[in-house]
N, CA, C and O atoms as a CHARMM CRD file, in Angstrom:
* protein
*
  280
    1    1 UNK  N      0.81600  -1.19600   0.00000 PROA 1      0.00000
    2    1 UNK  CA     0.00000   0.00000   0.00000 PROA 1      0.00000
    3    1 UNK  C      0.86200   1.26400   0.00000 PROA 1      0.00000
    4    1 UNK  O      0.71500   2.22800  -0.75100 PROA 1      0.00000
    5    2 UNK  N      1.90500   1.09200   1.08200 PROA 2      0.00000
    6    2 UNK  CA     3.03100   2.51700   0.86600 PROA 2      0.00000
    7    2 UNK  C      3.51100   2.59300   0.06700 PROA 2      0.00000
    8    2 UNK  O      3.82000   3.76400  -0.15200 PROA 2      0.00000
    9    3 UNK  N      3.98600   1.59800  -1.00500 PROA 3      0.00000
   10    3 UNK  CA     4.69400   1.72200  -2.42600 PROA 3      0.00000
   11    3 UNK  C      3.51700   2.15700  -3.82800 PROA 3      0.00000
   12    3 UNK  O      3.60700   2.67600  -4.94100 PROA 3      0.00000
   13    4 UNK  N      2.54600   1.63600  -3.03800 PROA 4      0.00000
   14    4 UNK  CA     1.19400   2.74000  -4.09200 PROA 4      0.00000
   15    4 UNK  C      1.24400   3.66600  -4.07200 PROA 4      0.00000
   16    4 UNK  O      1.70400   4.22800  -5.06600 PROA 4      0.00000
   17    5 UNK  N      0.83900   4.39600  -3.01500 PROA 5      0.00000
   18    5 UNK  CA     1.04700   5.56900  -2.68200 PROA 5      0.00000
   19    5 UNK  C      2.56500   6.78600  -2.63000 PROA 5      0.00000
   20    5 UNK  O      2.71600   7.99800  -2.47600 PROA 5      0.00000
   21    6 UNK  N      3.24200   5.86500  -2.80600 PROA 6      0.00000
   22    6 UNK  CA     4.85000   6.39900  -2.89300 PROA 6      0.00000
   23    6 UNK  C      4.97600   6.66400  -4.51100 PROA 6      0.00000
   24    6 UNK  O      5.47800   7.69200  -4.96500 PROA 6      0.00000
   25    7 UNK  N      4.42200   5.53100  -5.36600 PROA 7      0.00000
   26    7 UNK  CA     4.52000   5.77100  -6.92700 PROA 7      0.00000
   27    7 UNK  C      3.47500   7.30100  -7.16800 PROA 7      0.00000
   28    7 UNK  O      3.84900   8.44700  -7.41900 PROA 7      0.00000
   29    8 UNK  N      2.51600   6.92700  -7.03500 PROA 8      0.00000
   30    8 UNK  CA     1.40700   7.82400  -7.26000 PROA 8      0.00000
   31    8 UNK  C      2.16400   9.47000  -7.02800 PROA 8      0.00000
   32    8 UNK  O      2.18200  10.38900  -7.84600 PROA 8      0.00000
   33    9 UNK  N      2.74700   9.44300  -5.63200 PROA 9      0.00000
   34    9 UNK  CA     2.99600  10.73100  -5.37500 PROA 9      0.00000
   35    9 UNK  C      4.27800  11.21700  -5.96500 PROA 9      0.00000
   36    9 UNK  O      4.54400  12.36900  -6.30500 PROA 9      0.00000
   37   10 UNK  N      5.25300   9.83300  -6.05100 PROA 10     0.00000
   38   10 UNK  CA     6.35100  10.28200  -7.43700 PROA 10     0.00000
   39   10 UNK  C      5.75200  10.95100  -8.71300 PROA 10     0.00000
   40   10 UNK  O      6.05700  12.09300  -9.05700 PROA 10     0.00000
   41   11 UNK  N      4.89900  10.17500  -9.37100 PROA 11     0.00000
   42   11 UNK  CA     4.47800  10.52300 -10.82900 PROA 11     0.00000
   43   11 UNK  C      4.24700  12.17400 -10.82900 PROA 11     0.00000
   44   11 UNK  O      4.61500  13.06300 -11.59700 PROA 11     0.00000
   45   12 UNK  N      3.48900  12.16100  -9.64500 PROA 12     0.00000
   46   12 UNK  CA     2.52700  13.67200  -9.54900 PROA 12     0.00000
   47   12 UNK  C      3.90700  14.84300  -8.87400 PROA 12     0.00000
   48   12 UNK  O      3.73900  16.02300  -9.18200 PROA 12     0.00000
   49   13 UNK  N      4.53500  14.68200  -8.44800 PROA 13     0.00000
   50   13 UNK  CA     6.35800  15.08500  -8.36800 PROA 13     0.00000
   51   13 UNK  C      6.89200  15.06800  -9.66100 PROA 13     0.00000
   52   13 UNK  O      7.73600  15.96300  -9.61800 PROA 13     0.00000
   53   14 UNK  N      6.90600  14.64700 -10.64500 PROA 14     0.00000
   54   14 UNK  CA     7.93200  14.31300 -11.41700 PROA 14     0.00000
   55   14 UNK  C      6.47800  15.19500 -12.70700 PROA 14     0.00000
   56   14 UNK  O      6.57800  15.28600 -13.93000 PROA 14     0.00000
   57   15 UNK  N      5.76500  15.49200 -12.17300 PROA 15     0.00000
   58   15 UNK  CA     4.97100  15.83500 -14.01500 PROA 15     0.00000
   59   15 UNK  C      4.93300  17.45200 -13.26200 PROA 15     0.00000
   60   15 UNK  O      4.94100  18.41500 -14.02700 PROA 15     0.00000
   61   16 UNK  N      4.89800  17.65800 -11.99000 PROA 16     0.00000
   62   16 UNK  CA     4.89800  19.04500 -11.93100 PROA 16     0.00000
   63   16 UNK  C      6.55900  19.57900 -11.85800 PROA 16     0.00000
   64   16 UNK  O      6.74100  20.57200 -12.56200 PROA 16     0.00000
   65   17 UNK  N      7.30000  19.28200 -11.41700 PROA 17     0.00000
   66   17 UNK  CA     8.89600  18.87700 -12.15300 PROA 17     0.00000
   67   17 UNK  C      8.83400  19.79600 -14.23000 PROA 17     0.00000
   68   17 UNK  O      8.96300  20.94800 -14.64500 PROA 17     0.00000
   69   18 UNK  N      8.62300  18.70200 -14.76100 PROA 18     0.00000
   70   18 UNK  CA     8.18300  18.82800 -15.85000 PROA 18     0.00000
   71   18 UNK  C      7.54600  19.88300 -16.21500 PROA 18     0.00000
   72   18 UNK  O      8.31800  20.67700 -16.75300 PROA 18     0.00000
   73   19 UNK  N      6.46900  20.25400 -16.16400 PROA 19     0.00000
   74   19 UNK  CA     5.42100  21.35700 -16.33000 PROA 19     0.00000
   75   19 UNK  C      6.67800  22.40600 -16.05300 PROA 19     0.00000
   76   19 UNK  O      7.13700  23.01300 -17.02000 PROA 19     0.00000
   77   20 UNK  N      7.18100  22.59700 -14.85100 PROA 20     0.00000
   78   20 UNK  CA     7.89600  23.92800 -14.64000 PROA 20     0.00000
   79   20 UNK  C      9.36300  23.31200 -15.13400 PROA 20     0.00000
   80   20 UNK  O     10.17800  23.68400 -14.29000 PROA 20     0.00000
   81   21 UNK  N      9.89100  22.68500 -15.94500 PROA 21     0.00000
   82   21 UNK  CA    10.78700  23.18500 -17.08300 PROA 21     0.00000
   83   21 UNK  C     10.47700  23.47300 -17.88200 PROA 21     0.00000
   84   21 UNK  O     11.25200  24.25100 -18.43800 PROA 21     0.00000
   85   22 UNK  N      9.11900  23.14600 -18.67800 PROA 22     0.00000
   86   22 UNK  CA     8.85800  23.75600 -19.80300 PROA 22     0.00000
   87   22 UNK  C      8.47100  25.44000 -19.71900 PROA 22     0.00000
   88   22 UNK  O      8.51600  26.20100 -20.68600 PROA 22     0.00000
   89   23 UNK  N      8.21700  25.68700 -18.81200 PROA 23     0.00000
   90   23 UNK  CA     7.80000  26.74600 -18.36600 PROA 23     0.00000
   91   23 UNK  C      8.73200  28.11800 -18.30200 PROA 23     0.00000
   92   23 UNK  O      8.49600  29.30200 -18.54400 PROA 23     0.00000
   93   24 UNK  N     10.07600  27.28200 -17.79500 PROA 24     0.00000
   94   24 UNK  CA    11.02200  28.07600 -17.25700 PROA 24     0.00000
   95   24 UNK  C     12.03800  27.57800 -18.76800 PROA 24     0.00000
   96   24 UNK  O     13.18900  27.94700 -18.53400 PROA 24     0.00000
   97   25 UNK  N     12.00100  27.23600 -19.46300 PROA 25     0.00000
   98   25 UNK  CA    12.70100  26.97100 -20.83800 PROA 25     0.00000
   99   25 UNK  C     12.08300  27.93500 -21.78400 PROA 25     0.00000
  100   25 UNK  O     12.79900  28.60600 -22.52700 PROA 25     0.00000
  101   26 UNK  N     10.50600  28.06000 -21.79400 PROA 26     0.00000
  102   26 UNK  CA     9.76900  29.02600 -22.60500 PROA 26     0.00000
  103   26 UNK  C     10.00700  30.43300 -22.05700 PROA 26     0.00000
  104   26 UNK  O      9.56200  31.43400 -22.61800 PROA 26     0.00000
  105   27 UNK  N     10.66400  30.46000 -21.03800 PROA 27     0.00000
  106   27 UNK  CA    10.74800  32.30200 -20.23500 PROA 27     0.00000
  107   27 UNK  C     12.32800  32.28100 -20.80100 PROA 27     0.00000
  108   27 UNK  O     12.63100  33.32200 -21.38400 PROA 27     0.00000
  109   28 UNK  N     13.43900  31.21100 -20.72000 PROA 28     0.00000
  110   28 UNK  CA    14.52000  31.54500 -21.27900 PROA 28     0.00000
  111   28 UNK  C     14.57300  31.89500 -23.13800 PROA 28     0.00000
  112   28 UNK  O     15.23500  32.72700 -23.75900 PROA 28     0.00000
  113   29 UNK  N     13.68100  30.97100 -23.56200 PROA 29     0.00000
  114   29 UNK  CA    13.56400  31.28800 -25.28100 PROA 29     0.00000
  115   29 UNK  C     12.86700  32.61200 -25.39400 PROA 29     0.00000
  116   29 UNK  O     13.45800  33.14200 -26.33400 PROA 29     0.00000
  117   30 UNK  N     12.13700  33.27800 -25.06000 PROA 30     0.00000
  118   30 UNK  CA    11.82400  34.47500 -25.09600 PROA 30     0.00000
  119   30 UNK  C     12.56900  35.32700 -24.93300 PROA 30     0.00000
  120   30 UNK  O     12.45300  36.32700 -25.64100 PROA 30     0.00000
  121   31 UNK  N     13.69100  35.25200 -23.86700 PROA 31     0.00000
  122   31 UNK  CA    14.47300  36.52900 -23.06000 PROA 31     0.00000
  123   31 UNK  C     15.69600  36.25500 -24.56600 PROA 31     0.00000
  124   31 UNK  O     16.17600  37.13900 -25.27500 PROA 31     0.00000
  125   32 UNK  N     15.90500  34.84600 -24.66300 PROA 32     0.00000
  126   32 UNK  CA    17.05500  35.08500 -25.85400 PROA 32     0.00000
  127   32 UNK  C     16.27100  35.72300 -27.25200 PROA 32     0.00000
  128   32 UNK  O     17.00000  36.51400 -27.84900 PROA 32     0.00000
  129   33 UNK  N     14.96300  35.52800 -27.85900 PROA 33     0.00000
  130   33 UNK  CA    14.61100  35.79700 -29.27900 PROA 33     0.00000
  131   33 UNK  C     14.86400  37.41900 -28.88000 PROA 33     0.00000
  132   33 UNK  O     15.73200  38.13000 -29.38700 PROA 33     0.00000
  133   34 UNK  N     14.02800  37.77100 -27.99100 PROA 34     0.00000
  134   34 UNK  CA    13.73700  39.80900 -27.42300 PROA 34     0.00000
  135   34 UNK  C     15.42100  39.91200 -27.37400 PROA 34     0.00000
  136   34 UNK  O     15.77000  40.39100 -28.45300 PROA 34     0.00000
  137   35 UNK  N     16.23800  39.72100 -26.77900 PROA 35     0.00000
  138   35 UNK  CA    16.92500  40.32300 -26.36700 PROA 35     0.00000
  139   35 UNK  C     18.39300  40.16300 -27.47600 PROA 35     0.00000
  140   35 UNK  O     18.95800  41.17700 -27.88400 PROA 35     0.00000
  141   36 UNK  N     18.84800  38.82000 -27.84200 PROA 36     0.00000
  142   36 UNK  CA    19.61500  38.25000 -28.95800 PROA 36     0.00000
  143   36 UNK  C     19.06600  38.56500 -30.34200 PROA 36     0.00000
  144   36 UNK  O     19.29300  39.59000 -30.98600 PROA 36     0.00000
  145   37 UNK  N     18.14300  37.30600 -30.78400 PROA 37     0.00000
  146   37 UNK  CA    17.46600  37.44800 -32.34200 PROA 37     0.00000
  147   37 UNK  C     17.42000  38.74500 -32.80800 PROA 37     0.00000
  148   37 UNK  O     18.18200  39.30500 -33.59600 PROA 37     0.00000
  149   38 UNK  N     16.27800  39.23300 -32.13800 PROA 38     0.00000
  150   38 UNK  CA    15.41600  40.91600 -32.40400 PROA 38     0.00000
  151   38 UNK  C     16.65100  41.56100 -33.32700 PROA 38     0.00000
  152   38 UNK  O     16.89200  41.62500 -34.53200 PROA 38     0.00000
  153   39 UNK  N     17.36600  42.04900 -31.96900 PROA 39     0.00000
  154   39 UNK  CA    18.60500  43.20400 -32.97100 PROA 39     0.00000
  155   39 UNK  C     19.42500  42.75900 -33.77600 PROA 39     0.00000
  156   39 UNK  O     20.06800  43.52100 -34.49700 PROA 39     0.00000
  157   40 UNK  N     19.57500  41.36700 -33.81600 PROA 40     0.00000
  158   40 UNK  CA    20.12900  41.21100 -35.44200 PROA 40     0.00000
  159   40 UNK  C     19.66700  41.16500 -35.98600 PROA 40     0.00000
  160   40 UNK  O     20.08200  41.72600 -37.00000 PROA 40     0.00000
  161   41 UNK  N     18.57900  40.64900 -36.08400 PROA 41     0.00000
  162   41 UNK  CA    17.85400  41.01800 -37.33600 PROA 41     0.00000
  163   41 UNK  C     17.52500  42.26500 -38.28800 PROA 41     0.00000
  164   41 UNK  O     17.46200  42.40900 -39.50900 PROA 41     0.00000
  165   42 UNK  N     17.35000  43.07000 -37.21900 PROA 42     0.00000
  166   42 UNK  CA    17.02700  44.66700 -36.92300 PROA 42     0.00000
  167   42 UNK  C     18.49500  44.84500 -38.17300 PROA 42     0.00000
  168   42 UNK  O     18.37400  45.09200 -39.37300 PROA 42     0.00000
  169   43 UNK  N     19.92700  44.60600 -37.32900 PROA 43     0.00000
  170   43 UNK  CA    20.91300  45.28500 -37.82400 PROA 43     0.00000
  171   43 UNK  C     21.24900  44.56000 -39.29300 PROA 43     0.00000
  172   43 UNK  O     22.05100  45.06400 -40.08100 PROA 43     0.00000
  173   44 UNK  N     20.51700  43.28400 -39.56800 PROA 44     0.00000
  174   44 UNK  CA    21.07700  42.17900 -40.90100 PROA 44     0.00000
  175   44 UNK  C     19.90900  43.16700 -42.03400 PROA 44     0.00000
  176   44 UNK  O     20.05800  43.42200 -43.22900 PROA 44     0.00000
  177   45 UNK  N     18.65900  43.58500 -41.00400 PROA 45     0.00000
  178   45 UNK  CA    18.38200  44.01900 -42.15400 PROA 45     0.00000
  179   45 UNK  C     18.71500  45.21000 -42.68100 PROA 45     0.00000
  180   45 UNK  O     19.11100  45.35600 -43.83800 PROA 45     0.00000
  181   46 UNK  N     18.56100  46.14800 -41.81900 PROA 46     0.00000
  182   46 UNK  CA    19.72500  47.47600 -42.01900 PROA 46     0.00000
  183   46 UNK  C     20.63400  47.55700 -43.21800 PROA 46     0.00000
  184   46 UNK  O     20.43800  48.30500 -44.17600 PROA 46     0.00000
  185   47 UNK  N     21.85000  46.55400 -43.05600 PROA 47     0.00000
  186   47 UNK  CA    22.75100  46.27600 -43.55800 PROA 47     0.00000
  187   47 UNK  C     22.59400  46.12300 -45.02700 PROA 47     0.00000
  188   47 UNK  O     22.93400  46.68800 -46.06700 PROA 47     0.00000
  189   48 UNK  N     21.78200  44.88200 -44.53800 PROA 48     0.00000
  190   48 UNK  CA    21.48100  44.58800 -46.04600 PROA 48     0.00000
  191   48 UNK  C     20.10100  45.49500 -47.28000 PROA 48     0.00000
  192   48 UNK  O     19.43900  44.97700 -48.17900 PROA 48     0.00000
  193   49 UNK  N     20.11800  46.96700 -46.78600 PROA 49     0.00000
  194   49 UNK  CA    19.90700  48.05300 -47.18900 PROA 49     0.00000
  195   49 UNK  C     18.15600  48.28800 -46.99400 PROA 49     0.00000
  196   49 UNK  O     17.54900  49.18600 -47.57700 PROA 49     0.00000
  197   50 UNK  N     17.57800  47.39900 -46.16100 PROA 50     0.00000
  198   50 UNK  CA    16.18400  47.46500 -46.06700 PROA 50     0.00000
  199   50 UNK  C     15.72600  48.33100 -44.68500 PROA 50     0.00000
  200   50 UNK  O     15.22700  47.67100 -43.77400 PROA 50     0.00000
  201   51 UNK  N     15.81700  49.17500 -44.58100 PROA 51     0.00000
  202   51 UNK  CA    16.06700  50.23200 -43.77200 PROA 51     0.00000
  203   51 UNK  C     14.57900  51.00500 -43.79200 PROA 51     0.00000
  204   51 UNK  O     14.10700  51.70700 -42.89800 PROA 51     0.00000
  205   52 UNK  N     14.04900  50.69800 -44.94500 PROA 52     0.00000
  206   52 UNK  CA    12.66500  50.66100 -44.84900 PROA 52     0.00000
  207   52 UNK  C     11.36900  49.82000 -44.60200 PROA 52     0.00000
  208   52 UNK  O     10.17100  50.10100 -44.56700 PROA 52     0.00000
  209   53 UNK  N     12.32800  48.30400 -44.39500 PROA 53     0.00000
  210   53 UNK  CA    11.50200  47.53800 -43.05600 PROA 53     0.00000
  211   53 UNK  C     11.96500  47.58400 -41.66800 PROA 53     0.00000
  212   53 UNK  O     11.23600  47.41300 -40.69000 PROA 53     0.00000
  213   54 UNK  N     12.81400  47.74600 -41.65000 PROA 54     0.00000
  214   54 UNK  CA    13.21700  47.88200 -40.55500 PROA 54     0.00000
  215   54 UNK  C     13.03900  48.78000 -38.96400 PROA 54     0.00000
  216   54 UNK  O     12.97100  48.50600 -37.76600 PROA 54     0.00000
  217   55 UNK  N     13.01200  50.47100 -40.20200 PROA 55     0.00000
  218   55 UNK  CA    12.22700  51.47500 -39.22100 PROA 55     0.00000
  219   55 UNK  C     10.83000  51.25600 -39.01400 PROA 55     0.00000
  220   55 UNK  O     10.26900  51.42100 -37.93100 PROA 55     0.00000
  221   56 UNK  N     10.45000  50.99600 -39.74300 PROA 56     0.00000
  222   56 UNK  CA     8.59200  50.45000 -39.01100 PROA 56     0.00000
  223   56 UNK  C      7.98000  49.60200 -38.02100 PROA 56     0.00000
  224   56 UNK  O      7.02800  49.68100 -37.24500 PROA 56     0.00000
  225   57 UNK  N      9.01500  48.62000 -38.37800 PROA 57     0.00000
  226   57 UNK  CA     9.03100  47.23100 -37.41500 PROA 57     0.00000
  227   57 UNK  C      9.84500  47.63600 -36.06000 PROA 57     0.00000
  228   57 UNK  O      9.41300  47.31100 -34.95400 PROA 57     0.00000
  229   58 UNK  N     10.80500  48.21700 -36.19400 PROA 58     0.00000
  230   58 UNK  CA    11.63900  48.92500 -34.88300 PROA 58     0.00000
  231   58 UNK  C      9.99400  50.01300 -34.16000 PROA 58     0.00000
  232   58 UNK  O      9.65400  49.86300 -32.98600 PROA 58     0.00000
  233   59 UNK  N      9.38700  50.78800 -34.91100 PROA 59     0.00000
  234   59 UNK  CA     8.69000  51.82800 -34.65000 PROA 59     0.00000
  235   59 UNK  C      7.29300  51.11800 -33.83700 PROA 59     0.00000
  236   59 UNK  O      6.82700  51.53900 -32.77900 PROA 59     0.00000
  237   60 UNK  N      6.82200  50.04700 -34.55800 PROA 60     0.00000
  238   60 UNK  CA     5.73500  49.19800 -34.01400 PROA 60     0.00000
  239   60 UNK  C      6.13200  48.44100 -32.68500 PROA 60     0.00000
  240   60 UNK  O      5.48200  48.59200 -31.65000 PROA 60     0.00000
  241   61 UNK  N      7.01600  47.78100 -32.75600 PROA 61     0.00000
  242   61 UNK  CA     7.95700  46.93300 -31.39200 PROA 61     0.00000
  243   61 UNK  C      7.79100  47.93200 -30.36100 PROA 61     0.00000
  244   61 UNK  O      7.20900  47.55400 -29.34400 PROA 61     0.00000
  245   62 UNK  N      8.33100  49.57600 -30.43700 PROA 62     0.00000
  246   62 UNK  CA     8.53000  50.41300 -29.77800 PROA 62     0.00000
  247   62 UNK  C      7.30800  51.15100 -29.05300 PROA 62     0.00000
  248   62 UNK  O      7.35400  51.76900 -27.98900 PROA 62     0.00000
  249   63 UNK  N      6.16100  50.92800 -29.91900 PROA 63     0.00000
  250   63 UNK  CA     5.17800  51.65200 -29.57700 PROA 63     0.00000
  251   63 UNK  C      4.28900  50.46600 -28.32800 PROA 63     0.00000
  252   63 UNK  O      3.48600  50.84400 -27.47500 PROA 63     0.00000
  253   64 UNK  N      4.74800  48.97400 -28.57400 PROA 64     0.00000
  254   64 UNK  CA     3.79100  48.07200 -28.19200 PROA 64     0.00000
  255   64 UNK  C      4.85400  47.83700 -26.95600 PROA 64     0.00000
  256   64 UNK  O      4.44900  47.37900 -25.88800 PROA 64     0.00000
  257   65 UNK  N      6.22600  48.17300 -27.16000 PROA 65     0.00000
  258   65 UNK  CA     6.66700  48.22500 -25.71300 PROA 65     0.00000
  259   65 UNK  C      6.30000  49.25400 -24.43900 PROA 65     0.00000
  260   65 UNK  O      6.31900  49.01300 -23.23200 PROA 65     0.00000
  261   66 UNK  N      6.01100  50.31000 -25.04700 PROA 66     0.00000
  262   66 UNK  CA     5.73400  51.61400 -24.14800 PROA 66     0.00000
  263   66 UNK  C      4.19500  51.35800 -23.62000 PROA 66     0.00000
  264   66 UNK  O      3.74300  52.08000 -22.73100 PROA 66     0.00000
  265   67 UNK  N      3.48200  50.40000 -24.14900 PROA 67     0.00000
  266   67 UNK  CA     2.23500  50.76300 -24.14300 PROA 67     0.00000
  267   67 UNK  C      2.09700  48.94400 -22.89000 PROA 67     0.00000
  268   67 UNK  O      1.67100  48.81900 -21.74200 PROA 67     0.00000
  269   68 UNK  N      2.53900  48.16000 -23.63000 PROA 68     0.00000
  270   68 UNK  CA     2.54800  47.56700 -22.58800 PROA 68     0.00000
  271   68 UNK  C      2.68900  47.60600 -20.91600 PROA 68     0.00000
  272   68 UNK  O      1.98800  47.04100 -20.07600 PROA 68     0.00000
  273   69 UNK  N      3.82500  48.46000 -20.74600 PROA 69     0.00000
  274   69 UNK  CA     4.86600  49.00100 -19.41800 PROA 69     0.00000
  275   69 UNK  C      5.23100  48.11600 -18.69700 PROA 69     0.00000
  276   69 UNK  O      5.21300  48.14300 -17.46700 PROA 69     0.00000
  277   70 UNK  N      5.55600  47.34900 -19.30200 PROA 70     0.00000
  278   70 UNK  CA     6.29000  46.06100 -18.33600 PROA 70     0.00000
  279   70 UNK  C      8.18000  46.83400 -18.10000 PROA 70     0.00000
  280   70 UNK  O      9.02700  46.21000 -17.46000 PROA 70     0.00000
């Protein structure tokens, strides 16, 4: 009966375990796309002379950051 109850309460340990890596893996892939990806892209496209997607998409990002206020 204690090894029932010992599995049971492993499984339910081990899936909330789980749940919060995915969790805390999806808060690290975010902080790298915002903070890494974003501005290269920003600067690849620049570069590569599109400077007129770039300021809009910089201008929209900017407006939805301020407005957010995080």
């Amino acid at each position: 009966m204690l090894t029932a109850l010992f599995t049971i309460l492993l499984i339910y340990v081990v899936w909330k375990l789980i749940k919060l890596a995915i969790l805390a893996t999806w808060g690290i892939a975010k902080v790298i796309v915002c903070i890494v990806l974003f501005p290269i892209v920003l600067i690849g496209l620049v570069i590569g002379g599109l400077i007129y997607v770039a300021l809009p998409l910089l201008i929209v990002i900017g407006i939805i950051a301020i407005l957010s206020g995080n």
